[in-house]
C-alpha positions in Angstrom: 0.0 0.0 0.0 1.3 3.3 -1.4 1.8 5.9 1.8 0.6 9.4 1.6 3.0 12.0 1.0 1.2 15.2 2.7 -1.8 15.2 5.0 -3.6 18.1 5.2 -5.8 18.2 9.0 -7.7 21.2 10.8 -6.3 22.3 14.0 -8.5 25.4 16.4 -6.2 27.8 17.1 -7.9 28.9 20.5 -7.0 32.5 21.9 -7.3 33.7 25.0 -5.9 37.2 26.5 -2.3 36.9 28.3 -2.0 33.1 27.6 -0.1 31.0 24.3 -2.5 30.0 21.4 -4.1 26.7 22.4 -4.0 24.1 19.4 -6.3 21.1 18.8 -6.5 18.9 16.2 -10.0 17.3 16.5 -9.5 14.7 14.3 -6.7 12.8 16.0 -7.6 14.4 19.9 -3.9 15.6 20.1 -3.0 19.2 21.2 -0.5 21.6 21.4 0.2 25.3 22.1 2.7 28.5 21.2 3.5 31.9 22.2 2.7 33.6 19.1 1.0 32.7 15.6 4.1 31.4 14.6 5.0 29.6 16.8 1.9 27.8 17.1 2.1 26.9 13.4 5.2 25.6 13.7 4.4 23.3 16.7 0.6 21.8 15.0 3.1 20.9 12.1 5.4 19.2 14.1 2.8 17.7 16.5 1.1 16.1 13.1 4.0 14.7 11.9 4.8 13.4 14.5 1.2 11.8 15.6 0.7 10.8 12.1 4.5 8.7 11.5 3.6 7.1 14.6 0.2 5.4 13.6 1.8 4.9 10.2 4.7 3.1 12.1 2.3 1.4 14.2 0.3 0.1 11.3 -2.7 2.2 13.0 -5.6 3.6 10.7 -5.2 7.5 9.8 -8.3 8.9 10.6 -10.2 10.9 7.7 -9.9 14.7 8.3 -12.6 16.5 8.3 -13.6 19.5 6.4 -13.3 23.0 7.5 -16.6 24.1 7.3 -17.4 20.8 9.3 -15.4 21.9 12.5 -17.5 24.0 14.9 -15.7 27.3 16.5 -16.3 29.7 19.4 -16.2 33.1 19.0 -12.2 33.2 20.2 -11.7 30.0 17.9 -10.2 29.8 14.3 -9.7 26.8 12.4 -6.5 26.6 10.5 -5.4 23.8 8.2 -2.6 22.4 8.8 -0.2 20.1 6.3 2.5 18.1 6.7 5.0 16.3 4.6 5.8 12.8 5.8 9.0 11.6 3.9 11.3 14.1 6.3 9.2 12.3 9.1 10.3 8.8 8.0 13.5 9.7 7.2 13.6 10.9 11.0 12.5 7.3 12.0 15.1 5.4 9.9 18.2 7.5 10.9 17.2 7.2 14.5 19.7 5.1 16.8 19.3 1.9 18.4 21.1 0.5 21.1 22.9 -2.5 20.5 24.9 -4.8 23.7 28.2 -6.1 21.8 30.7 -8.0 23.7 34.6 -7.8 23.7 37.3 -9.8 25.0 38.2 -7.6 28.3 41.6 -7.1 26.6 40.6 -5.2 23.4 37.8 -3.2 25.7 40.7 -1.9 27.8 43.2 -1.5 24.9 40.1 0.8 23.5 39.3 2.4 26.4 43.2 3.3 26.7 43.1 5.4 23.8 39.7 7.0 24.3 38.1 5.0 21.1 34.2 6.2 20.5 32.7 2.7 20.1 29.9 3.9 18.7 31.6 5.5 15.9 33.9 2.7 15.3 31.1 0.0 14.8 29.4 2.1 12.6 32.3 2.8 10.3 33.2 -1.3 10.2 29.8 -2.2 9.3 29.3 0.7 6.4 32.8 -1.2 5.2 31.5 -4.7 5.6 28.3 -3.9 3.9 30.1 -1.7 1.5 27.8 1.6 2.4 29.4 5.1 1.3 27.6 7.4 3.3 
């Protein structure tokens, strides 16, 4: 099954005097906030992303988003839509790191430790090599 590239949900932008812009997505019950316009923009983009990868990652249904005239408002309510493109989101998933327990003979771990060696770094260079990665 071919994955969407860019969902496109409404969020209420909720204001109220001397506090950050409230942000909820009724379609997915998730919510987030920011001190200005901006700012809350940014954060219901990143919010959905990151909602969104992780029912895609969990094999969870993506609910339908509903329409903007659909979405009821008080008076000190707007609804914005909000979109997001996924591929940076799973790109983010697949370059994240994993812990891995490896075990050394206690001579090589101390002959390592001797000259400060980053074993992280150094497993990951000899398997790009062994599986002939470049990057």
């Amino acid at each position: 099954m071919r994955k969407v590239n860019r969902y496109f949900y409404p969020a209420v932008f909720t204001y109220e005097e001397g506090q950050e812009i409230a942000v909820f997505f009724p379609d997915l019950d998730v919510a987030t906030s920011g001190e200005n316009e901006d700012d809350a923009l940014l954060s219901a983009r990143e919010l959905l992303g990151v909602v969104l990868s992780g029912l895609e990652e969990d094999g969870e249904v993506i609910p339908k988003a509903s329409s903007l005239r659909d979405v009821v408002v008080e008076k000190n309510e707007k609804v914005v839509l909000i979109d997001v493109f996924m591929p940076a989101y799973r790109m983010a998933n697949i370059n994240r790191s994993v812990n891995r327990t490896v075990r050394l003979p206690a001579w090589l771990n101390a002959a390592a430790l001797e000259v400060n060696l980053n074993f992280s770094q150094v497993l990951q260079e000899a398997l790009k090599e062994k599986l002939a990665i470049n990057r």
